[in-house]
N, C-alpha and C positions, 0 to 999 in steps of 0.2 A: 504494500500500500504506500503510494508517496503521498507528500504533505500536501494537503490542497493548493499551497501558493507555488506548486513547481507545474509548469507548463512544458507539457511533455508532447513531443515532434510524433505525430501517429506513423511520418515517414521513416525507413531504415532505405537511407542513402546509400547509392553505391560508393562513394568519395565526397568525405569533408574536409575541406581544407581550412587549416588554421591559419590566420594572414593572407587578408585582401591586398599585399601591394604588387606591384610586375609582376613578380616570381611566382605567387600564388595566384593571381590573377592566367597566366599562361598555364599552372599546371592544371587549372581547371579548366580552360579552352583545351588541351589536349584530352584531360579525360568524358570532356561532354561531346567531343569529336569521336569517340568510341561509344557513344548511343548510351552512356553512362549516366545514372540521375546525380549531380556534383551541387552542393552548398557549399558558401564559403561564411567565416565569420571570422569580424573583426574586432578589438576591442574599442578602435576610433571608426573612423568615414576612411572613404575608399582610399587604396595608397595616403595610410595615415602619416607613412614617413614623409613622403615627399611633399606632402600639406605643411608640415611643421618645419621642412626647410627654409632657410632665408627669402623674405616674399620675393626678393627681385636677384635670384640667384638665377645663375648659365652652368648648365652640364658641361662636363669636361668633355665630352663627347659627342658625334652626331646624330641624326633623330632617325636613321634608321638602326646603330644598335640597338635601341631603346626601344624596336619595335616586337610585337608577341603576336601571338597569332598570324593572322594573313591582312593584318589591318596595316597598309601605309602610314608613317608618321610625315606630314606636311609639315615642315615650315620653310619660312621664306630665311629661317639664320642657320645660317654655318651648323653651329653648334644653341639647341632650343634652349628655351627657359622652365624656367620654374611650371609658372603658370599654363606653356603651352605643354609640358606633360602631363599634365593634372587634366587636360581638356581631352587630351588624345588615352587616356585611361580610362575618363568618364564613357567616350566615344568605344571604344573595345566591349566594356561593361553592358553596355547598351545593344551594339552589335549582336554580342553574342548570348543576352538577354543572360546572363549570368545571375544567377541567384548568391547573393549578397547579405548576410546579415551582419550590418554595420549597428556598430555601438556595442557590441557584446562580448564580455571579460570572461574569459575561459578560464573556469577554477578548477579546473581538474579535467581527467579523462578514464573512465574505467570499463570495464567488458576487458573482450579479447577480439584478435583476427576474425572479422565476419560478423561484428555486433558491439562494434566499440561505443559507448554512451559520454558526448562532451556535453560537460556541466557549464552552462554560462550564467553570465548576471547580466542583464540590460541595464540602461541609464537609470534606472526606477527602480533600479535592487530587486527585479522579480528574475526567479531563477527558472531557467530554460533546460530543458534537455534536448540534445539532437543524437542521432543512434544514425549509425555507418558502418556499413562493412571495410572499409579501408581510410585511413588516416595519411595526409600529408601536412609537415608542421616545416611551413613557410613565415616565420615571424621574423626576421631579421635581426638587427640588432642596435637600431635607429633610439629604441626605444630606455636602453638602459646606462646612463653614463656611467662612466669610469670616474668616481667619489674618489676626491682627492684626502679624505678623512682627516681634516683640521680643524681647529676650533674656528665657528664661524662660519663656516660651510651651510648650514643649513639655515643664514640671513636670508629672508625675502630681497636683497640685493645683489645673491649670486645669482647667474642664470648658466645653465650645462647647456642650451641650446641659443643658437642669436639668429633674432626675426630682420628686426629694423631699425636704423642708425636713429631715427625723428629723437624718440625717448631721452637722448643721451644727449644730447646737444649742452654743449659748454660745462659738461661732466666729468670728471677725472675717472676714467674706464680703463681698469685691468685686465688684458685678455692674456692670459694663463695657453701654453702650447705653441709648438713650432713646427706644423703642418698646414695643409692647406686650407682647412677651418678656421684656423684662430689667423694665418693672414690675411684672407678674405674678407673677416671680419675687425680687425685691426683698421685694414687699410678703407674699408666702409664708415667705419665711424668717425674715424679719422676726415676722411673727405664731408663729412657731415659736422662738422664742427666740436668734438670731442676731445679731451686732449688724454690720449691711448698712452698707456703703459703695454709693452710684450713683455710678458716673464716664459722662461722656456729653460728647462733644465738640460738640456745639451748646452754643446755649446757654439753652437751654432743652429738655423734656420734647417729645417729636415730638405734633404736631397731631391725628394721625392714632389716638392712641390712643383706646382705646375709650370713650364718655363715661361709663360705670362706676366704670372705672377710674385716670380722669384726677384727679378730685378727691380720691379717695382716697392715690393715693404722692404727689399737691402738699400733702395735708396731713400726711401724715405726715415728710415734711420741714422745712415749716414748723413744726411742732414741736418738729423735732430727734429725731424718733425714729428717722428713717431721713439718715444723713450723706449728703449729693451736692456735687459736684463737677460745673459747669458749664463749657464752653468748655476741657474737661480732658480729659488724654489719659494713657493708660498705657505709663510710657515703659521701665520694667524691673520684671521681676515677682523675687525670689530666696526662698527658703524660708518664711523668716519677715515677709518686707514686700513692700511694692509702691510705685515710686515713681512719683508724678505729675507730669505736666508743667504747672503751671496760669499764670494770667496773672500771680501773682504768685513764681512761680519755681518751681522741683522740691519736690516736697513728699514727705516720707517716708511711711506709714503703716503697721502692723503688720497682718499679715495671714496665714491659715489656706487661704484658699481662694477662688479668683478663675474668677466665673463671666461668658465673653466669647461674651456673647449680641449679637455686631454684625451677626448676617444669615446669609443661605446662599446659593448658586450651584448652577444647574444645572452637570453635568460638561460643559463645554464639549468639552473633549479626546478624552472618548472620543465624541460627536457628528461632533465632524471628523474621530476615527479610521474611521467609517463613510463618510466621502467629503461628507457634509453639509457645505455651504458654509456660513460662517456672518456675517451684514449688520455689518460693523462699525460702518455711517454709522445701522443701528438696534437700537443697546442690542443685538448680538451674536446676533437674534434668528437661530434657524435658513431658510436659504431656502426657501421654501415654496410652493405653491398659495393663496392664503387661503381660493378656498372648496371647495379639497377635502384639503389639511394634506398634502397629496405631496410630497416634499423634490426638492430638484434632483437627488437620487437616486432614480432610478425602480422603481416598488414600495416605498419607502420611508417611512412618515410619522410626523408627530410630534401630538402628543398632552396638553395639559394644558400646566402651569406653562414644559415648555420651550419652547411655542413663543413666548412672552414675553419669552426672550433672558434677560437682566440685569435684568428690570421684573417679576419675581418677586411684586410686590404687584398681577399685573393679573390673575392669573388664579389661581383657589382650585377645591375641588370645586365647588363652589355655579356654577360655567360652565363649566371641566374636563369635566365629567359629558356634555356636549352634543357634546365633539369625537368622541365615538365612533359618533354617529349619523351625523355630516358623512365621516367616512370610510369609514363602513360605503355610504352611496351610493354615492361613488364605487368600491368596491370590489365592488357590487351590479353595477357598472356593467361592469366589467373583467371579472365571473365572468359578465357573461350572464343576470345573476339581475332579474329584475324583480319582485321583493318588495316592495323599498321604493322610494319616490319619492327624489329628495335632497331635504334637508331646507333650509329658508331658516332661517341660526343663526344668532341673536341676536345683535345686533351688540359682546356685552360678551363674546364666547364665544371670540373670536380677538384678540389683541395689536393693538393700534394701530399702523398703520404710523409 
């Protein structure tokens, strides 16, 4: 008997997928292309990650990696934006009249192979059940920052994600990290009338940035219009300041607003709350099939950035996009369906062991 306020799915789906963004969005275009009944659930709105990126952000990339399914991605730039991804996901979702339940927080998952039941909560704390014969857990890893654990950390004036420079205008703004985030966001606020601190504990600007963008925050330091801080580290944040640890001793600074852009994490925990074993001796990756993503939990697979473990820089939409085809095989395979062949994926499309 369950408790009257749990709203229970009369359907048993062939495929639910956990995470509405690309990745999950294409694995379930592959498996509704095999005549398969597939639901998707999210805990925000559709591609939650890419909503809560920077409003007026440009992909490193052009707009046909970015593309899933058999939907063209139009635009008239080089490389899209923000906003015109967000239009061409809405447009895919629609297309392919994909079943979407957005808003709903996955507290768990229990059954087995052939009768898995995911427990949700919607906006309203009413709790859901959805029942599936097969599970793919495409959540990325947008969603959980890398806690820099200091006193102070958890003031309503840090922020682990950065929207819009307006806010900050004539603010003293600490951006914490020396990758492509925190100089993007450095050199935005900065152009918006902020007066930016970079704190970055290497000791120098990461290699990896993009060549755009490299010469531009090296010279704007070099000038002294943007302050940094090399081989520095932030060792107490309190209302009005921030204090550093540098190689020549603790340094005070006056400060409004401190943005700790050092990275994100897939949720490990709720992974291994589903029984997923997870490689310690490999960067935590999930244990897996590699060429068909089935977890050492059967009927269970993974999908995009997690299955990369902690090595979050191996896998983007731009190869993401291809796991859904690699599972949709095997899953071709288990329903009996001879549609599609398996596909031979790219060898940039799965984590290195």
């Amino acid at each position: 008997m369950h408790p009257y306020n749990v709203i229970m799915s009369e359907i048993l789906h062939d495929v639910l997928v956990i995470g509405a963004g690309p990745t999950g969005l294409a694995c379930a275009i592959a498996a509704q292309d095999l005549g398969l009944r597939v639901v998707l659930v999210d805990k925000g709105c559709l591609t939650n990650s890419l909503f809560h990126y920077p409003a007026h952000m440009t992909f490193f990339t052009t707009p046909e990696l970015l593309e899933i399914g058999d939907m063209p991605f139009s635009s008239p730039n080089q490389k899209p934006t923000r906003s015109e991804a967000l239009e061409y996901y809405r447009k895919v979702a629609q297309h392919y009249k994909l079943d979407v339940r957005q808003y709903e927080l996955v507290g768990g998952v229990t059954g087995a192979d052939g009768d898995f039941t995911v427990h949700t909560t919607d906006q309203f704390g009413r709790k859901i059940e959805h029942r599936a014969r097969k599970l793919i857990v495409s959540t990325g890893y947008y969603d959980l920052p890398n806690y820099l654990g200091i006193p102070g950390e958890d003031l309503p004036k840090v922020r682990h994600y950065y929207n819009e420079p307006h806010p900050y205008f004539a603010q003293d703004v600490v951006v914490i990290g020396g990758k492509n985030s925190a100089a993007i966001a450095a050199l935005d606020l900065w152009r918006h009338g902020a007066k930016v601190t970079l704190v970055h504990r290497g000791g120098e600007l990461h290699r990896h940035i993009k060549y755009w963008i490299k010469p531009d925050i090296e010279n704007r330091i070099k000038n002294g219009e943007i302050a940094a801080h090399f081989n520095a580290t932030v060792s107490l944040i309190t209302e009005d300041s921030v204090t550093l640890e540098t190689a020549g001793g603790p340094k005070v600074i006056p400060n409004q607003f401190v943005f700790a852009l050092t990275g994100y994490q897939p949720d490990f925990a709720f992974i291994e709350s589903m029984g997923v074993e997870l490689d310690a001796a490999n960067a935590r990756c999930p244990v897996c099939n590699r060429e068909t993503l089935e977890t050492n939990v059967p009927g269970l697979y993974v999908a995009g950035v997690v299955v990369a473990g902690e090595r979050t820089n191996e896998v983007f939409i731009e190869n993401g996009r291809f796991h859904g085809a690699v599972i949709a095989a095997d899953l071709a395979a288990k329903f009996g369906n001879k549609k599609v062949e398996r596909p031979v994926a790219p060898e940039h499309t799965v984590a290195a062991e």
